[in-house]
N, C-alpha and C positions, 0 to 999 in steps of 0.2 A: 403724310407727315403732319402731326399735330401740330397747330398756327402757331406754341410757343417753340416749337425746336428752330421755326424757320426764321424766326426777329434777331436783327443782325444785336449784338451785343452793344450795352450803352458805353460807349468810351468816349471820356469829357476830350472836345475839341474834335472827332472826327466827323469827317465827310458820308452821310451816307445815302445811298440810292433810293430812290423816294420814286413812287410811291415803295414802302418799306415787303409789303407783299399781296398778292390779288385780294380781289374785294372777294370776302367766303360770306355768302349769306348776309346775316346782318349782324354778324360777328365785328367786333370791334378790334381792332389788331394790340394785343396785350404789349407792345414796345411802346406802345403811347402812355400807360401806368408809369414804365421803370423812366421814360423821356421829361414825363410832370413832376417826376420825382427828384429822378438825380441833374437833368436836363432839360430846362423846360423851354429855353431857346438855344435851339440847335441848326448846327448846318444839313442840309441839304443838297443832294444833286440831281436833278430834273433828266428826264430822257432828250431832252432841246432844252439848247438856250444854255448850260451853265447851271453854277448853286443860287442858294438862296436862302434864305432864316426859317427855320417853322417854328410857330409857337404853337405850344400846345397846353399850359396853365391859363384856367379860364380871365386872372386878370387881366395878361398879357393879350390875350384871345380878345378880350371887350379894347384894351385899350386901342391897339392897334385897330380895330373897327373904327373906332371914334375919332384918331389922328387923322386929322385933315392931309397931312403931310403926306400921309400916303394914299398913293393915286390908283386909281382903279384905270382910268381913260389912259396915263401910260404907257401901259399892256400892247393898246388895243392895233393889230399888225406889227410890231415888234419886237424884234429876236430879244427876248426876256425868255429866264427859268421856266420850261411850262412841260406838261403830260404830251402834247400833242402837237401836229406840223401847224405852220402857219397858215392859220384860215380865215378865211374876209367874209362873213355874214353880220347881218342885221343886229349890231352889238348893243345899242340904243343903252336905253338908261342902267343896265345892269353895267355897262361899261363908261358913265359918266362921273364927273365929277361935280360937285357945286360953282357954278352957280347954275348952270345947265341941267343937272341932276336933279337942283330947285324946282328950276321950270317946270322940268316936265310931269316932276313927283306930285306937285300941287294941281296940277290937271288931271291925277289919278286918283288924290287919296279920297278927293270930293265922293268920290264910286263905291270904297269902300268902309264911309265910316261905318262905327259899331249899330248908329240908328240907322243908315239904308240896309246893311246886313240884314239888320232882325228885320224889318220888312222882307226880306227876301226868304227869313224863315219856311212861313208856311206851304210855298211854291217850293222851296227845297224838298222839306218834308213829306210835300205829297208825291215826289218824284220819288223819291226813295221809297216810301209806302209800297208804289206801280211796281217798281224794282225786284222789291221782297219779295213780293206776291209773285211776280214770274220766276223768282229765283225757288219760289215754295211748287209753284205747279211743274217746275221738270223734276221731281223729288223722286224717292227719297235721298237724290244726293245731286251736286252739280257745282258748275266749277266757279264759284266765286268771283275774280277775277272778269271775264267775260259777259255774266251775265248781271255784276251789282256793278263792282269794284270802277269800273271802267265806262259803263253810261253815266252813272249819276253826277260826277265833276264836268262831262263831257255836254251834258244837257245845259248842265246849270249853266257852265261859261258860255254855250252857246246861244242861249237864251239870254243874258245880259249883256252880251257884244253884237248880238245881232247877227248871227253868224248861221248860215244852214245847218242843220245836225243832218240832213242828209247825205250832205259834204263831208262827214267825217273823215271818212279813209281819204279825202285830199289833202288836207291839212294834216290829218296824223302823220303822214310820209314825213313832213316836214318839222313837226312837233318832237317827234319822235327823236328826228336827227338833233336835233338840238339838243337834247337830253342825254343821249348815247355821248355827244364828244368825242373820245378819242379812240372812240369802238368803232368808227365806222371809216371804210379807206375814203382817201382826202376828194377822190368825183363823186363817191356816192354824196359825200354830206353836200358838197357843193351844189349838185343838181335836186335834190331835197330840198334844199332851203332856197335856190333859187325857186323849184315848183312852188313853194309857201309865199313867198312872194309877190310871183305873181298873179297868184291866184287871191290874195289881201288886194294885192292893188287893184284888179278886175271887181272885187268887191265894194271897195271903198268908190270905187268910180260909179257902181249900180246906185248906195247910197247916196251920190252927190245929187243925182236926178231925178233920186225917189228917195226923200228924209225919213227916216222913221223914229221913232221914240230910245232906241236902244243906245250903247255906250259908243259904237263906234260911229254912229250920227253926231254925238257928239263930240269928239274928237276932231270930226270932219270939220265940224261948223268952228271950235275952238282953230282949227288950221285957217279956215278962209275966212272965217268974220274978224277971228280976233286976230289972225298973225302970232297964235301964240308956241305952236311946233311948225316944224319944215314939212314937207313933204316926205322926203325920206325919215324922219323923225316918225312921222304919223304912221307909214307903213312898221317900222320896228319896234314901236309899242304896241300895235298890234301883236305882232308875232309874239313878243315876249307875253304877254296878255291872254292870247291863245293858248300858247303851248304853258305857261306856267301856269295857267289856271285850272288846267286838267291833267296832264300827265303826273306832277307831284304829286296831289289830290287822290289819282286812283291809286296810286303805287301805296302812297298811306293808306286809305283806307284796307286795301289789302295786309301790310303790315301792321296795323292798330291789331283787323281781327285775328292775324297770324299769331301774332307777339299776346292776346288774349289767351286765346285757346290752349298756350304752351305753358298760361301761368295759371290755370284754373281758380283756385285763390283769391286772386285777385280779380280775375270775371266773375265767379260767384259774387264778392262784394260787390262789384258792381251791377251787380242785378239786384243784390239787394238793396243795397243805396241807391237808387238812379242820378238822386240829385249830385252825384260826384260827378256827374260827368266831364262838369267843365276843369277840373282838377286831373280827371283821367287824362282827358284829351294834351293836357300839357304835360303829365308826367311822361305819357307815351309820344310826346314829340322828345319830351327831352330826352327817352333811353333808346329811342329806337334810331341810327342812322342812315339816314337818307342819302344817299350819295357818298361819295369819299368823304366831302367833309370839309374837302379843300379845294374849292374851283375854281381857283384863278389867283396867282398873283398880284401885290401889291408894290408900285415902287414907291422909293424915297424922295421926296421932290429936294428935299435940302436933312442934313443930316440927324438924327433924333436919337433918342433913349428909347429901349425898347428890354423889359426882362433883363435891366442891369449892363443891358449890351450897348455900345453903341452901332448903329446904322446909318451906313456912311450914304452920301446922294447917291444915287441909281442904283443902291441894291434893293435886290426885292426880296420880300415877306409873303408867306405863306401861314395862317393861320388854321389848324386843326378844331372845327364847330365841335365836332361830336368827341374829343378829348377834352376839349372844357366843361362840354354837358357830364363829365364824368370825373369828374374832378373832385380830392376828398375835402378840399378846403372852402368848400360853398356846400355841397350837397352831403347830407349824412346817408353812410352806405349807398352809394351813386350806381353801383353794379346792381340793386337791388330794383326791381320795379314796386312803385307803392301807390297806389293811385290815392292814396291819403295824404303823400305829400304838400305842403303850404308854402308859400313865397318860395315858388318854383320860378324862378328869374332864367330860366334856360337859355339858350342861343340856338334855340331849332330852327326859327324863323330869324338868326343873324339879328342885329345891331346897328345901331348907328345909323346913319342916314342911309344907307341901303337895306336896312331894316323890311322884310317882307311887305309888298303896298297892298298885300293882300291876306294879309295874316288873320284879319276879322273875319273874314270870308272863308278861311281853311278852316278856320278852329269850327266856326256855326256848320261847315258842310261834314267835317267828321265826325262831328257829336250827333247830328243828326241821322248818317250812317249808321255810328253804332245803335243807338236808338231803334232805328227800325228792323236790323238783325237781330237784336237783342228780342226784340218784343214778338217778332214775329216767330220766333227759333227757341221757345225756352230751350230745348235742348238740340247743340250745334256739336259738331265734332267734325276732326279732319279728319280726311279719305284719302288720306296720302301720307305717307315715310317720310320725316327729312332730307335723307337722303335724295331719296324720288324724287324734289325739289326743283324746277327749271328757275337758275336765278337771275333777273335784269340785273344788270352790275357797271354801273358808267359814273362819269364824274357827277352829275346831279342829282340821279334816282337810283334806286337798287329794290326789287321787290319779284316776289313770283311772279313769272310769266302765268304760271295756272297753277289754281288751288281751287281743289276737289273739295269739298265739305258734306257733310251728309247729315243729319237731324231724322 
């Protein structure tokens, strides 16, 4: 059934079943167009918990990122509007509010401003180089995914955390879960994310007695010298640290080249221009969606304006990222991929004080990506049908499990 026969129809004031239909690809569900249009805050019904608001015009979408009033830490174990059953993991800063959210955001963004980034360039770089070239020596074709897509984010975070890369597959189990959400039954994530756990805290306790140079040394010392995070703080920014530093990262770059390939066009110009990249990199954060879009509700702590609505204390809000990134009243032709686009103000990387603490970091690891595909491949093509397609599809990431390519 084609994804517009199955979008329940826009009727002002009703109730409808959210998510509205399965994640297809990296298809964008068309009930978000006729929702920004005729509807642009609407209700909602959650599989747990009750309704809730979605907004899906991108003013509405920033404002409500930026209203203090609404609470992220709310949420966090409490029967509220949400995708999935009630689960008690390591929520840490993505589930904080300020003044706390403060705290701990200032002891991360030290890591990643824009000048320790570009220092990290050329060590990125030369990974990706290593990459290419084993991705060139099993030729003439191979599957993307496994052999670029998927070390390069996984090296780099583990190289600036201090983390083994040998250890991958322990940590992925638990990276992994995180990311999946409300795909995986309620012991499997449970015992995932306990193994990540404690498998961080067996680490951070090696670190205590043997210091090293890397970020989670630092961390540590930031916990005991200065009293600045908890203990259980210190293990949860890790996790989030870990798993978001790499699993996003591969899934994008897999979608960057995917979402390439299918617009030739505009790869062409960017192989002719190189210097667009950083313009590339953002238009394809802002056309390509990453996850649902909507991971988590927001409550009201006392009553507000939202989209002409008001929003009464303890209801929750739901904001739709990837319908604002598409929006016709910011972006001209928003359906259209341009990598020529200018004052691209996207919300790929969200807003507001929960604004990506690693967004410097993504944009320098995917540009550099494509870079080394590009350079290494003048001519790149898929080895694989759409169809054929195996798709990751959970509330934070969505990308091929495997993509075959051939040159």
């Amino acid at each position: 059934m084609p994804a517009s026969e199955s979008q329940c129809p826009v009727v002002h004031g009703a109730v409808r079943d959210f998510p509205f239909t399965p994640i297809d690809g990296l298809v964008i569900e068309p009930i978000l167009a006729e929702l920004r249009r005729e509807e642009p805050l609407s209700r909602i019904r959650l599989p747990y918990g009750g309704e809730a608001w979605l907004a899906t015009r991108y003013q509405d979408v920033r404002d409500a990122l930026a209203d203090p009033r609404l609470s992220r830490a709310a949420v966090v174990n409490a029967d509220v509007p949400r995708r999935q059953e009630m689960r008690v993991g390591p929520e840490g800063i993505m589930y904080m509010d300020p003044p706390d959210h403060s705290r701990l955001r200032r002891l991360l963004t030290k890591a990643f401003t824009r000048r320790r980034v570009e220092m990290l360039r050329p060590r990125v770089a030369q990974i990706a180089a290593e990459l290419a070239e084993n991705l060139a020596s099993q030729g003439p074709g191979a599957d993307l995914v496994a052999t670029f897509s998927w070390p390069l984010p996984t090296r780099v975070i583990c190289e600036l955390l201090g983390v083994p890369y040998e250890d991958r597959e322990i940590f992925s189990r638990g990276a992994d879960a995180l990311m999946q959400g409300d795909t995986l039954p309620h012991a499997e994530f449970t015992a995932r994310i306990n193994e990540l756990c404690v498998y961080l805290a067996r680490l951070i306790a090696q670190r205590r007695a043997r210091p090293t140079g890397d970020m989670l040394t630092a961390l540590i010392q930031a916990r005991d010298e200065e009293d600045r995070l908890t203990e259980q703080e210190l293990v949860s920014v890790s996790v989030v640290l870990l798993a978001g530093g790499h699993e996003t990262t591969a899934n994008q770059i897999t979608n960057f080249l995917y979402t390439l390939l299918r617009h030739p066009g505009q790869l062409a110009l960017l192989r002719e221009k190189p210097e667009l990249m950083p313009q590339a990199v953002d238009e394809l954060m802002r056309y390509i969606p990453l996850g649902t879009g909507h991971h988590a509700a927001m409550i009201a702590t006392e009553e507000l304006e939202l989209g002409g609505h008001k929003i009464a204390e303890g209801e929750s809000v739901y904001v739709h990222i990837h319908s604002a990134n598409r929006d016709h009243e910011v972006f001209e032709n928003p359906d259209d991929l341009d990598l020529t686009r200018a004052d691209n103000h996207h919300m790929g990387f969200g807003h507001g004080v929960h604004f990506c603490v690693g967004a410097q970091l993504a944009r320098m690891e995917l540009g550099v990506a494509l870079e080394a595909v590009l350079n290494r491949f003048p001519i790149l093509e898929l080895d694989i049908a759409d169809e054929a397609i195996g798709w990751r599809s959970s509330l934070l990431v969505r990308g091929p499990l495997v993509l075959p390519v051939r040159w």
